[in-house]
TIRO-2110 file (N, C-alpha, C; in Angstrom, 1 decimal):
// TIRO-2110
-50.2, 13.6, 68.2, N, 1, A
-51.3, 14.0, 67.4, CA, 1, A
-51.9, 12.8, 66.6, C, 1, A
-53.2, 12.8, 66.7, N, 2, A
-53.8, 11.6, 65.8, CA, 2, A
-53.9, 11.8, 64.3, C, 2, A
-53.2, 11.3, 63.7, N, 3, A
-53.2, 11.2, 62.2, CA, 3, A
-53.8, 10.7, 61.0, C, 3, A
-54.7, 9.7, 61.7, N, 4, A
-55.2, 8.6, 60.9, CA, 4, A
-56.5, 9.2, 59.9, C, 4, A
-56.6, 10.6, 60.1, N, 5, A
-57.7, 10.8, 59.3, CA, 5, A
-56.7, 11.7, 58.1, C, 5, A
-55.7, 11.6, 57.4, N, 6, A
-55.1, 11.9, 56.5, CA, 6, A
-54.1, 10.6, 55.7, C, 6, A
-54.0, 9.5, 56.4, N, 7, A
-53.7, 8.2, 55.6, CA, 7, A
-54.1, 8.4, 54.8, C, 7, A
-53.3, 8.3, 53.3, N, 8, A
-53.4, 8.0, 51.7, CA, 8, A
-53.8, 9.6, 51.2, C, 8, A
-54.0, 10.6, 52.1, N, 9, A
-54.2, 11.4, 51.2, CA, 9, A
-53.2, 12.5, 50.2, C, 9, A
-53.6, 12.5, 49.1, N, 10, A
-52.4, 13.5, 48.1, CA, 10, A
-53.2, 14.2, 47.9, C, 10, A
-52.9, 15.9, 48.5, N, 11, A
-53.7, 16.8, 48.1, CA, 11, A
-52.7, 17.6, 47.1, C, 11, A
-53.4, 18.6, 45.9, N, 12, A
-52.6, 20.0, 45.8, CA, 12, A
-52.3, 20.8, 46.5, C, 12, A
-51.5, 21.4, 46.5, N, 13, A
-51.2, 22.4, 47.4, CA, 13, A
-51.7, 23.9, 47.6, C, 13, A
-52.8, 24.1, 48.7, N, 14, A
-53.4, 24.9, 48.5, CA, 14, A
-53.6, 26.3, 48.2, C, 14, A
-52.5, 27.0, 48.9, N, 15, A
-51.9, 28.1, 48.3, CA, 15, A
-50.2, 28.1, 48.3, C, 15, A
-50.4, 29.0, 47.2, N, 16, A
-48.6, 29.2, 46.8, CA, 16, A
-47.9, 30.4, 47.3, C, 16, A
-47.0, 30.6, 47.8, N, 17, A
-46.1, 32.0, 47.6, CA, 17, A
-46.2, 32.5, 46.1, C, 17, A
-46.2, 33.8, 46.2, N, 18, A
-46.1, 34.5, 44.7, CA, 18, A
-44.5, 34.4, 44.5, C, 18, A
-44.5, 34.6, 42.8, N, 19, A
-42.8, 34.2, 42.8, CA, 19, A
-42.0, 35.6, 43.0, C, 19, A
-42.4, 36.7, 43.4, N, 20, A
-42.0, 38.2, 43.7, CA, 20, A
-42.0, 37.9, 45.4, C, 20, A
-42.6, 37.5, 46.2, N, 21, A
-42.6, 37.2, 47.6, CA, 21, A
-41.3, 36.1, 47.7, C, 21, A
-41.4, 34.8, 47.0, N, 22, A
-40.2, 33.9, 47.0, CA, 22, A
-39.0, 34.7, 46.5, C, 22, A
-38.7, 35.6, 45.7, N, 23, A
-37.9, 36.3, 45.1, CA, 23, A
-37.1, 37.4, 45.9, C, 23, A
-38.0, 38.0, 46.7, N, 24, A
-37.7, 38.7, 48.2, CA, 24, A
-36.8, 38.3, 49.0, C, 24, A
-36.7, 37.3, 49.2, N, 25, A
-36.5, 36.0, 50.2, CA, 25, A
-35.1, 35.3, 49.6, C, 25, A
-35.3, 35.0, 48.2, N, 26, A
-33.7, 33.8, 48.1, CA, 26, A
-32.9, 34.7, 48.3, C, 26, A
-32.3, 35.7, 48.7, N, 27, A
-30.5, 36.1, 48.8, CA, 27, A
-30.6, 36.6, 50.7, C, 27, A
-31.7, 35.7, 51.1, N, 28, A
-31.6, 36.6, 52.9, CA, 28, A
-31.5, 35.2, 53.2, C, 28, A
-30.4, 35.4, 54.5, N, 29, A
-30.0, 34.3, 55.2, CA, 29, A
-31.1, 33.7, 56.3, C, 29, A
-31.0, 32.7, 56.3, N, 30, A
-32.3, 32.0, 57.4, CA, 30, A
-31.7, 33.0, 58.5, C, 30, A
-31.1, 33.4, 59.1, N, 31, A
-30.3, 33.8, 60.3, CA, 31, A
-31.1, 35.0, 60.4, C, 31, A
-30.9, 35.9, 59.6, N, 32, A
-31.8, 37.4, 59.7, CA, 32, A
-33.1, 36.9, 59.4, C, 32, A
-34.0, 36.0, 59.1, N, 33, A
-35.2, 35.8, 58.8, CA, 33, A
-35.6, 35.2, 60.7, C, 33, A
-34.6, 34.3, 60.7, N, 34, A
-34.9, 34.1, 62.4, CA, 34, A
-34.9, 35.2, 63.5, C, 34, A
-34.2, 36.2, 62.9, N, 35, A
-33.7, 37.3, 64.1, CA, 35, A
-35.3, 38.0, 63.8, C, 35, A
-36.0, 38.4, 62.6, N, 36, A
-37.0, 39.2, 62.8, CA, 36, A
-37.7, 38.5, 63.2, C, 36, A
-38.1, 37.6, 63.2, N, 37, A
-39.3, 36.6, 63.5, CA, 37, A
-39.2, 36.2, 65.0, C, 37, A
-38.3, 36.6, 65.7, N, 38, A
-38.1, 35.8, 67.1, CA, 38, A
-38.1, 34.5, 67.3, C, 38, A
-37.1, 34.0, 66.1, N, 39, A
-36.9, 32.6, 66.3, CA, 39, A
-38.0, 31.5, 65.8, C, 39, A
-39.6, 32.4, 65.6, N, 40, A
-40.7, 31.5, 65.3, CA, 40, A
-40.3, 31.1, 63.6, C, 40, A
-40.3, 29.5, 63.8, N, 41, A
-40.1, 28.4, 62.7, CA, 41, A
-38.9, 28.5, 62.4, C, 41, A
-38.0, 27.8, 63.8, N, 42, A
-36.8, 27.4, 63.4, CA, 42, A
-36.9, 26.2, 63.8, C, 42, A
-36.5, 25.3, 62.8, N, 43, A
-36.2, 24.0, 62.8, CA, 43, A
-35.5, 23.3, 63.6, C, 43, A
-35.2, 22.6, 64.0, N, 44, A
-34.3, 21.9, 65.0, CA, 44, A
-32.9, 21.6, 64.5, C, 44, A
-32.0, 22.2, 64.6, N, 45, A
-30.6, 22.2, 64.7, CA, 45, A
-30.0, 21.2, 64.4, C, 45, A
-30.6, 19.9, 64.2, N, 46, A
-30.0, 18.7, 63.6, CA, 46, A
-30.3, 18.4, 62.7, C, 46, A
-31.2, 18.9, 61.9, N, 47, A
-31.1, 19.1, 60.7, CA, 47, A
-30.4, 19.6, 59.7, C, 47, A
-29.6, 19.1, 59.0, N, 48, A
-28.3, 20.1, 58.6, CA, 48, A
-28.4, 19.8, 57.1, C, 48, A
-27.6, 20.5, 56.1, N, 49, A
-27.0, 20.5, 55.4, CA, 49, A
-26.3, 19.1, 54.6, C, 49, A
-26.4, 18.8, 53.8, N, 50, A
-25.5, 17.7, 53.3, CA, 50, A
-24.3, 17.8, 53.2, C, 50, A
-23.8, 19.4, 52.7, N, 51, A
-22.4, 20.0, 53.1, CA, 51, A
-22.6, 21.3, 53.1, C, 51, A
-21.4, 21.9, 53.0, N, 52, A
-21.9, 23.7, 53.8, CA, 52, A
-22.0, 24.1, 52.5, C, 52, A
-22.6, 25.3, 52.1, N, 53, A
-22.9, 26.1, 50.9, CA, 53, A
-24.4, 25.9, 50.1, C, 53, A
-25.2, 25.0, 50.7, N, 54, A
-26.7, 24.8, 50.2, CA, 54, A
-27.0, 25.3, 50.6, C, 54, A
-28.4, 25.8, 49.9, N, 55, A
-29.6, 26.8, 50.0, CA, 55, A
-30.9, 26.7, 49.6, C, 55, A
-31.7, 26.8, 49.8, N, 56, A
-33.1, 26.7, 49.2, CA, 56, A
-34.1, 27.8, 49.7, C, 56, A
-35.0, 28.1, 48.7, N, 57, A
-35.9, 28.7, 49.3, CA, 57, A
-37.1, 28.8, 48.1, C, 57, A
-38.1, 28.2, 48.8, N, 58, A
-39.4, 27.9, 48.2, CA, 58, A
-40.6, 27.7, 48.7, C, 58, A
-41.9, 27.2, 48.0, N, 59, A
-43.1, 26.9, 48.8, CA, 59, A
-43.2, 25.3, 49.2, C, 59, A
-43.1, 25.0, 50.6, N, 60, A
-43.1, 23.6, 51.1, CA, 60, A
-44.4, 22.8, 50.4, C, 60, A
-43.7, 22.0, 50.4, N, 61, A
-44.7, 20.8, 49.8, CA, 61, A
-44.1, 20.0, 50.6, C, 61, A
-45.5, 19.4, 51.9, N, 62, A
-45.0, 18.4, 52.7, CA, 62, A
-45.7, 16.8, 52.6, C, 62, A
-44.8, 16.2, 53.5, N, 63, A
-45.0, 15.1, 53.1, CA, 63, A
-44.9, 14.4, 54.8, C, 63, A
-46.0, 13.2, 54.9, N, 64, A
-46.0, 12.9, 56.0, CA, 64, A
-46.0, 10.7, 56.0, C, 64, A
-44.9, 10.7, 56.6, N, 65, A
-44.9, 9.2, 56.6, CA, 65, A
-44.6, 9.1, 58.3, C, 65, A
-44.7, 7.3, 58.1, N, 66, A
-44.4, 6.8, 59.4, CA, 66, A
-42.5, 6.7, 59.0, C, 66, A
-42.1, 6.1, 60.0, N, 67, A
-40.7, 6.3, 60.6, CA, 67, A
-39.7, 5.3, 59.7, C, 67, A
-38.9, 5.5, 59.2, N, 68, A
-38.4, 4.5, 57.6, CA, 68, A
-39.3, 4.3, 56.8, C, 68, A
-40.5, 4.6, 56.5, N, 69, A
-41.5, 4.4, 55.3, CA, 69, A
-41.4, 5.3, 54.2, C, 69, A
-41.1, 4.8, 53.0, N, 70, A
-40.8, 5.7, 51.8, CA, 70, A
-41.7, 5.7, 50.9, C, 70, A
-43.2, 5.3, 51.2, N, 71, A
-44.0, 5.2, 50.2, CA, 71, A
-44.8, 6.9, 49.6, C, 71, A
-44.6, 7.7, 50.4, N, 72, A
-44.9, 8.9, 50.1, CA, 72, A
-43.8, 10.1, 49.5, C, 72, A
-42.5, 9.6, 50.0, N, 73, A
-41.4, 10.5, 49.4, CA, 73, A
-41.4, 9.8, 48.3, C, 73, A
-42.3, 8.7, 47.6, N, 74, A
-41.7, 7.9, 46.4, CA, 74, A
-43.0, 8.7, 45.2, C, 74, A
-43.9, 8.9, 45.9, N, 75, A
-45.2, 9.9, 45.1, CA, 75, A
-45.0, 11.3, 45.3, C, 75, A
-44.0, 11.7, 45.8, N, 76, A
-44.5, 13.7, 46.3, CA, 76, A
-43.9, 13.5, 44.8, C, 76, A
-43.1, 13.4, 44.4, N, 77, A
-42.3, 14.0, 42.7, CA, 77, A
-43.2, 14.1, 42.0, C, 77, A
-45.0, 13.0, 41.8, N, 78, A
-45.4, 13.4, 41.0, CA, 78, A
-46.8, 14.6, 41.5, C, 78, A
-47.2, 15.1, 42.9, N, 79, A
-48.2, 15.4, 43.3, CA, 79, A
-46.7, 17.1, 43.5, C, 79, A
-46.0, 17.1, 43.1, N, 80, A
-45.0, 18.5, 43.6, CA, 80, A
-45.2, 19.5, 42.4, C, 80, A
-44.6, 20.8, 42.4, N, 81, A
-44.7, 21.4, 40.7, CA, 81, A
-43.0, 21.6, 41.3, C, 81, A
-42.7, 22.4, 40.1, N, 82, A
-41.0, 22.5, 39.9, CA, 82, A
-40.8, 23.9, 40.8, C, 82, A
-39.4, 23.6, 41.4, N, 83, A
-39.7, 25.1, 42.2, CA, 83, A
-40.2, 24.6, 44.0, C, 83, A
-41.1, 23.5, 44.1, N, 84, A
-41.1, 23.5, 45.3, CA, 84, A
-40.1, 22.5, 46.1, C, 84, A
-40.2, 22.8, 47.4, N, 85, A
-39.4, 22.3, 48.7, CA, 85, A
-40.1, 21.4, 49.2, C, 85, A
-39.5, 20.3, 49.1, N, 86, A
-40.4, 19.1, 49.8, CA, 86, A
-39.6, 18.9, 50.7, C, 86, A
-40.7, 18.8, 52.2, N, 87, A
-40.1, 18.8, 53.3, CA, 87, A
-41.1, 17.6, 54.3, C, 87, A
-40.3, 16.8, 54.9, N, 88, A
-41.0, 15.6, 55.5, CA, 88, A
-41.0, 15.3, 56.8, C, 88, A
-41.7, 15.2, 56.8, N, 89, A
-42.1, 14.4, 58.6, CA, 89, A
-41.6, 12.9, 58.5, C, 89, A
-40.9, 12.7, 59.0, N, 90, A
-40.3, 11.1, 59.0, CA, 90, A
-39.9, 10.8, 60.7, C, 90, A
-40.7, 11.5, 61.6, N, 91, A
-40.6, 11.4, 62.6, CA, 91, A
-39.2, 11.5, 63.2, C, 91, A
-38.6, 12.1, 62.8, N, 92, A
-37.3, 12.6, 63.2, CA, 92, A
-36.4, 11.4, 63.5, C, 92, A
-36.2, 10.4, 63.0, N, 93, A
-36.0, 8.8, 63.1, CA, 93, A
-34.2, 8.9, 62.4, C, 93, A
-33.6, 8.8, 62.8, N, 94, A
-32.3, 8.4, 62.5, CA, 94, A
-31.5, 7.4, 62.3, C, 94, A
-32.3, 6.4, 62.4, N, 95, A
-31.8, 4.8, 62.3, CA, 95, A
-32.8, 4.1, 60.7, C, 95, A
-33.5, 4.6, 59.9, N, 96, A
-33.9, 4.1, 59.1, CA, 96, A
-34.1, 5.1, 58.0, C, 96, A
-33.1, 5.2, 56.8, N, 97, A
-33.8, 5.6, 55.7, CA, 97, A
-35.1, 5.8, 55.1, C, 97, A
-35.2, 7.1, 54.7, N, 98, A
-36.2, 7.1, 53.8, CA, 98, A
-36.2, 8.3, 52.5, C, 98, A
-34.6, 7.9, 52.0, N, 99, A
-34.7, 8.5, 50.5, CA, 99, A
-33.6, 8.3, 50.6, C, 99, A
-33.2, 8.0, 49.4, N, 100, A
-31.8, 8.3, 48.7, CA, 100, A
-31.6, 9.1, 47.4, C, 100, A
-30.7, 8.7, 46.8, N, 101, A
-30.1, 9.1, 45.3, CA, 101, A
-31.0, 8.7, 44.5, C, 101, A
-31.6, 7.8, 44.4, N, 102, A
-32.6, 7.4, 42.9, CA, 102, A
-33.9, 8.4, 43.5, C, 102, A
-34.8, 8.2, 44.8, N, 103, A
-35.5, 9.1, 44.8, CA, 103, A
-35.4, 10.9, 45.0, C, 103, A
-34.0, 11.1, 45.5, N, 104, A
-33.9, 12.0, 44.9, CA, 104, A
-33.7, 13.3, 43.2, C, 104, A
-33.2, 12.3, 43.1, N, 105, A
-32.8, 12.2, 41.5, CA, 105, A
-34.3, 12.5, 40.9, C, 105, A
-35.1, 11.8, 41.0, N, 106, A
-36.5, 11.6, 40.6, CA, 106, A
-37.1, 13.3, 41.0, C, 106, A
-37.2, 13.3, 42.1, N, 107, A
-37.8, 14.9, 42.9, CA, 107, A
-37.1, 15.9, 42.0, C, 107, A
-36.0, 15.9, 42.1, N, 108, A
-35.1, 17.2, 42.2, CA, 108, A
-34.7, 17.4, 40.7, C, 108, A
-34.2, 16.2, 40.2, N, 109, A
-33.8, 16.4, 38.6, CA, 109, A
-34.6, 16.6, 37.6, C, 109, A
-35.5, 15.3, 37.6, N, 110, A
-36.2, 14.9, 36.9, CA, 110, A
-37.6, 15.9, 36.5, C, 110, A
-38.3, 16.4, 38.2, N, 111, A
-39.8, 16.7, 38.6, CA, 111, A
-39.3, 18.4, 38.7, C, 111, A
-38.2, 18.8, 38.9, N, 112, A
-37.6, 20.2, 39.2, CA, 112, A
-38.0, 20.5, 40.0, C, 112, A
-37.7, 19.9, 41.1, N, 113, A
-38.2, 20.7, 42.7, CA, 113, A
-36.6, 21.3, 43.3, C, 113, A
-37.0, 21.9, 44.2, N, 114, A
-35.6, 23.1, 44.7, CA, 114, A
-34.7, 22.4, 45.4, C, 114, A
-35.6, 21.8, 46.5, N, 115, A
-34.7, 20.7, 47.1, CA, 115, A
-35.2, 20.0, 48.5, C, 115, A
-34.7, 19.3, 49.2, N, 116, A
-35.5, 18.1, 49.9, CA, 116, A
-34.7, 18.4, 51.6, C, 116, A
-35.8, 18.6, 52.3, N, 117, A
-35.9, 18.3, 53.7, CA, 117, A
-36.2, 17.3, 54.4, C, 117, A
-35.4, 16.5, 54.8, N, 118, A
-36.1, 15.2, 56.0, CA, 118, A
-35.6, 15.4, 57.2, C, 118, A
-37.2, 15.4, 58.1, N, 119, A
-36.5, 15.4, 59.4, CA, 119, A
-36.8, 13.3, 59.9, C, 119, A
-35.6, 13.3, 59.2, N, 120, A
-35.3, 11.8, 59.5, CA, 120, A
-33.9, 11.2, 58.8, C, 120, A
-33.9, 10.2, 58.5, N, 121, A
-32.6, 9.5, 57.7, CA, 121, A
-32.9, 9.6, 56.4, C, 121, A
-31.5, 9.3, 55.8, N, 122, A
-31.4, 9.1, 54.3, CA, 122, A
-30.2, 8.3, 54.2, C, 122, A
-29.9, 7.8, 52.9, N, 123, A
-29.0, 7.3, 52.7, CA, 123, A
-28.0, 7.6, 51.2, C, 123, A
-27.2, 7.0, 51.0, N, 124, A
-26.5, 7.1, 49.6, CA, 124, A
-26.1, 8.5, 49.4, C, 124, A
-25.4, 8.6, 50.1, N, 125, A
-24.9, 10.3, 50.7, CA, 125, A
-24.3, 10.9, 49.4, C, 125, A
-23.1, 10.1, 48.8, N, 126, A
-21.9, 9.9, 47.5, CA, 126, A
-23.0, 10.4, 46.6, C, 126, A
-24.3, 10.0, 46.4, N, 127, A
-24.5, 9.7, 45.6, CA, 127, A
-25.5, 11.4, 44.9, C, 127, A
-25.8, 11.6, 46.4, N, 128, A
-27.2, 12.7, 46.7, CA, 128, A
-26.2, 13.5, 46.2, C, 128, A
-24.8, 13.9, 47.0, N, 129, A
-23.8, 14.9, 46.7, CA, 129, A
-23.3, 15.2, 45.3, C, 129, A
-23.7, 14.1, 44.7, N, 130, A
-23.0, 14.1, 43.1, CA, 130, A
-24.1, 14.7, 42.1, C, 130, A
-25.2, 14.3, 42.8, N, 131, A
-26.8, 15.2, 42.0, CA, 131, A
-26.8, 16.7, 42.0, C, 131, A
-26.2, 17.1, 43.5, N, 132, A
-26.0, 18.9, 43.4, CA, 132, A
-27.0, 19.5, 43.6, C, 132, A
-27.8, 19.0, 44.5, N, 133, A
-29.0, 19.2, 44.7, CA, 133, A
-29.1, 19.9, 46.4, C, 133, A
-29.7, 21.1, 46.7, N, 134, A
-30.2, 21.7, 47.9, CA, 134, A
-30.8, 19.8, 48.8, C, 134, A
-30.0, 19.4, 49.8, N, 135, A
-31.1, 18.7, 50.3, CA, 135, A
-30.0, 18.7, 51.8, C, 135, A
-31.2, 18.6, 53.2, N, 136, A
-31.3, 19.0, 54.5, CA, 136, A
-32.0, 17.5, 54.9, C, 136, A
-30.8, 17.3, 55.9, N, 137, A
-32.0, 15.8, 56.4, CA, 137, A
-31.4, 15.6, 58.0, C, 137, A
-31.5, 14.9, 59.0, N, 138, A
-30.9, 14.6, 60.1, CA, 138, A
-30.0, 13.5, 60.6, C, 138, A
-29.7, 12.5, 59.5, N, 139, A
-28.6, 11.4, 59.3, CA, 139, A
-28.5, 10.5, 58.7, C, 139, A
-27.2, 10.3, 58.5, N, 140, A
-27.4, 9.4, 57.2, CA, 140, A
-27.6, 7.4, 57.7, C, 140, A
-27.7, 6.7, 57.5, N, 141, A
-28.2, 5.2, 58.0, CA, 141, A
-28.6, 4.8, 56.6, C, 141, A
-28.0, 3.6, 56.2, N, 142, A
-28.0, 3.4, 55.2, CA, 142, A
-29.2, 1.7, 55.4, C, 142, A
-30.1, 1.5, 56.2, N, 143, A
-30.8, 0.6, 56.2, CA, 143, A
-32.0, 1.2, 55.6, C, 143, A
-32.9, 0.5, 55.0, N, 144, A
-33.9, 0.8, 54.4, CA, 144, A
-35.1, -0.1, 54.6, C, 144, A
-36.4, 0.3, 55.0, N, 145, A
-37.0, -0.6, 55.2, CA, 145, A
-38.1, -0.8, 54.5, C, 145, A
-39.2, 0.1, 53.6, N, 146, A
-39.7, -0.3, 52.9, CA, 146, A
-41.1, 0.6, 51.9, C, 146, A
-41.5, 0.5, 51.0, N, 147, A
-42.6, 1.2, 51.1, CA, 147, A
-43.9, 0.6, 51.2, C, 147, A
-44.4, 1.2, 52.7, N, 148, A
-45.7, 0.3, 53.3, CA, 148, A
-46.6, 1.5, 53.3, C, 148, A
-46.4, 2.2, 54.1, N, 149, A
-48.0, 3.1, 54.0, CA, 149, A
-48.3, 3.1, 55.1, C, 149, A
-49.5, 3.8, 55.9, N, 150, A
-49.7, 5.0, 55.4, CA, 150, A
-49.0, 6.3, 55.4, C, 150, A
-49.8, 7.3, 54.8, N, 151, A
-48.9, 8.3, 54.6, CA, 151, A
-49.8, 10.0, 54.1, C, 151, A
-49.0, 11.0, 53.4, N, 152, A
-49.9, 11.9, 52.9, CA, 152, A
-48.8, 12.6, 52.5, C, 152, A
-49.9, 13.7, 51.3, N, 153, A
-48.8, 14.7, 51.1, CA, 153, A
-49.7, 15.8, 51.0, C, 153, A
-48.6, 17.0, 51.2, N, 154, A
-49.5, 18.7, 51.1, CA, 154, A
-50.7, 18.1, 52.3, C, 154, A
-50.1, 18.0, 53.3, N, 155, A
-51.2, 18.3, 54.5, CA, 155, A
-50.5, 18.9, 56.0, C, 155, A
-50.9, 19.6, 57.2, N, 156, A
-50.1, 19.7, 57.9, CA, 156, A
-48.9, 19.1, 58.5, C, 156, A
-47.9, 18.9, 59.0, N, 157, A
-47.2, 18.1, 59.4, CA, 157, A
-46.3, 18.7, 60.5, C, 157, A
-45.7, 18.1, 61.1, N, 158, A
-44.5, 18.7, 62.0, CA, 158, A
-43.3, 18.2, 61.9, C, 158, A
-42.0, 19.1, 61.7, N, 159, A
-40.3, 18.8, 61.0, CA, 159, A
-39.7, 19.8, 61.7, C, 159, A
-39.0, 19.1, 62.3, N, 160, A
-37.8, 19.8, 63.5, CA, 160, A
-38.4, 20.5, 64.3, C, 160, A
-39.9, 19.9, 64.9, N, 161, A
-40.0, 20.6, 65.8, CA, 161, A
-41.3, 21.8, 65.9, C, 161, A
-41.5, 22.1, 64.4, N, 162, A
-42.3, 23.5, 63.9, CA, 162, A
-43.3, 22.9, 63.2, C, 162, A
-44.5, 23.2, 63.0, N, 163, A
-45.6, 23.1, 62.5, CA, 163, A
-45.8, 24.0, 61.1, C, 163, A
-45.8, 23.0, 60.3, N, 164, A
-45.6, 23.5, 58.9, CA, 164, A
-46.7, 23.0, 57.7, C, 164, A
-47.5, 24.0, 57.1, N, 165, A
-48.2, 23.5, 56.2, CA, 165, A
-47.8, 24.2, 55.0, C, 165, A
-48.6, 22.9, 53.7, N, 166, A
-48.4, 23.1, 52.5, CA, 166, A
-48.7, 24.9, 51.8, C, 166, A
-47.5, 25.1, 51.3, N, 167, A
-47.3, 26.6, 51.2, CA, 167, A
-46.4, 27.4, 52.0, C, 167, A
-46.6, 27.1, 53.1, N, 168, A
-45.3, 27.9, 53.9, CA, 168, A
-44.2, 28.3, 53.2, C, 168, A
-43.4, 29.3, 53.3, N, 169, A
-42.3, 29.6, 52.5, CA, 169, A
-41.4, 28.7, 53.1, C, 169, A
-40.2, 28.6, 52.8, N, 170, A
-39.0, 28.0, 53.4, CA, 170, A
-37.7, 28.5, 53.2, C, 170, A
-37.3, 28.9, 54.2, N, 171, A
-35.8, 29.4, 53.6, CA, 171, A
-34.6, 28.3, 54.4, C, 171, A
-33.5, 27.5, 53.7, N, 172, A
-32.6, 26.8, 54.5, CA, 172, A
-31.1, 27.4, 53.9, C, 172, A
-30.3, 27.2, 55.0, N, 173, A
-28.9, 27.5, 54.3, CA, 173, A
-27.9, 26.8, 55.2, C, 173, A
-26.8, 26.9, 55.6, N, 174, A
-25.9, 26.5, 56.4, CA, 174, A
-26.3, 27.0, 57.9, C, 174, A
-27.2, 28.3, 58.2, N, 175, A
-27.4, 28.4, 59.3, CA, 175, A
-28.2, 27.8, 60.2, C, 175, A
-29.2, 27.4, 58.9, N, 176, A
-30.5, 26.6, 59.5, CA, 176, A
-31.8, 26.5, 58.6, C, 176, A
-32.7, 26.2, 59.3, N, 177, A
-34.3, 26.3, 58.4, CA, 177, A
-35.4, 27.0, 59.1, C, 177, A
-35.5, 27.4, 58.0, N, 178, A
-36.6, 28.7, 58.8, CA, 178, A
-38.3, 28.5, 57.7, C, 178, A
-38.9, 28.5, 58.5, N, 179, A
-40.0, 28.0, 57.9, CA, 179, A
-41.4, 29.3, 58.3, C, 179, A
-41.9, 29.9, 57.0, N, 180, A
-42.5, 31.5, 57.3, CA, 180, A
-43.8, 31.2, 57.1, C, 180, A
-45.2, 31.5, 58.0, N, 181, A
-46.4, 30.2, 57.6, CA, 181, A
-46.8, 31.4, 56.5, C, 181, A
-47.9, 31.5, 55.7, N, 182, A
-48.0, 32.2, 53.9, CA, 182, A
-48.7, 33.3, 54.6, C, 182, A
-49.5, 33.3, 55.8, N, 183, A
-50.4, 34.3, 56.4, CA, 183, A
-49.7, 35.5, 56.4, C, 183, A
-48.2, 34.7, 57.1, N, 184, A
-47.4, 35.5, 58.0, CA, 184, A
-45.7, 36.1, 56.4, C, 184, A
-45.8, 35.8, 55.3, N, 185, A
-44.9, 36.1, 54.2, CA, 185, A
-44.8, 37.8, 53.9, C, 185, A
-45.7, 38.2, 54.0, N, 186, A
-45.6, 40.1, 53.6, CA, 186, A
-45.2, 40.7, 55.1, C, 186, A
-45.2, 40.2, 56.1, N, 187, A
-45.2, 40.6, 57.3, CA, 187, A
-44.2, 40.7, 57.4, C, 187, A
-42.9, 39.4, 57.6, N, 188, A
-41.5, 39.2, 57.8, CA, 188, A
-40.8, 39.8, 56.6, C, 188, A
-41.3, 40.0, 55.0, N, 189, A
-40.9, 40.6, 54.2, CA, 189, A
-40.6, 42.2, 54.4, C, 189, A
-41.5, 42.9, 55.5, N, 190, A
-41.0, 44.3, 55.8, CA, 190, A
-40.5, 44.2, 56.7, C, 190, A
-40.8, 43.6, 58.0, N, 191, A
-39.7, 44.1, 58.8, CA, 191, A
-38.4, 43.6, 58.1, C, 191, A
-38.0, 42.8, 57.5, N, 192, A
-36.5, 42.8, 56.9, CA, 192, A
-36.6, 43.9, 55.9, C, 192, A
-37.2, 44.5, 55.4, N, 193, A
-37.1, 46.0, 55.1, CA, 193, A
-37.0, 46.7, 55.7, C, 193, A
-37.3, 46.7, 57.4, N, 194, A
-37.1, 47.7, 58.0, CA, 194, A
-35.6, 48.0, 58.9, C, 194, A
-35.2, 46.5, 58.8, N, 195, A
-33.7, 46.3, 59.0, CA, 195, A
-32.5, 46.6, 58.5, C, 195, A
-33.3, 46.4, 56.9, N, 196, A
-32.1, 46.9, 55.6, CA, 196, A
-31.4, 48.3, 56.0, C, 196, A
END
């Protein structure tokens, strides 16, 4: 997909989940959210967990870089509100970092976001783990290469696979990541009432 007409851009995020719709949602496992949905916005399976027992569930706030470029996961903390799920396009790249512990720390502690998705590398694992922070990424590679640009945030993007825009709910846990587009949030909210 040609991208070049969203380089450098930082939008708000255009609509939000209500916090009674996100509230719905945090105690249901991605697993039953996958089973009603027919599997539509599950994330690619190698995206995991940092360790087992994380969870998140929020309104995506995405973020779109080229492949090891950290110049946009180094601005989502300030273009995010607290409460959201920043989730990135990093081209699914496993050989080159693009976050660690200090930019985490920054997102998650500092800015109050829920917690961080990369479908790419990260590094400083010791470190992310000692923050306590919800974060999902696809491997760890501790090379780092730089913040160059271009890039965007809060604009469409694609992460494991699924086509995900700014607002989408997000549910992740040990089973996986399930990603609900906002059109489609009251929809999957009853049929999992209709399951209960």
């Amino acid at each position: 997909m040609e991208r070049y007409y969203t380089y450098g851009v930082i939008k708000k995020m255009p609509v939000r989940p209500t916090r009674e719709q996100t509230e719905k949602l945090r105690s249901v496992s991605a697993s039953c959210i996958a089973a009603v949905r027919n599997g539509d916005g599950v994330l690619d399976s190698a995206i995991r967990p940092l360790k087992p027992g994380m969870r998140v569930v929020g309104p995506a706030c995405t973020v779109y870089g080229r492949q090891g470029d950290t110049l946009m996961l180094q601005r989502v903390g300030d273009a995010a509100e607290p409460g959201d799920v920043i989730i990135a396009d990093a081209g699914g790249c496993d050989a080159l970092s693009v976050i660690g512990e200090r930019l985490s720390y920054y997102i998650c502690i500092v800015r109050k976001c829920a917690g961080i998705i990369v479908d790419g590398a990260y590094r400083d694992t010791d470190g992310v783990l000692d923050l306590q922070i919800p974060f999902f990424g696809r491997a760890a590679d501790p090379k780092l290469f730089g913040a160059i640009g271009p890039g965007a945030i809060n604009v469409p993007i694609s992460c494991g696979g699924v086509a995900v825009h700014p607002g989408d709910l997000v549910v992740a846990d040990d089973s996986g990541i399930v990603v609900i587009p906002f059109a489609e949030i009251d929809e999957t909210i009853a049929l999992l009432e209709e399951e209960a």
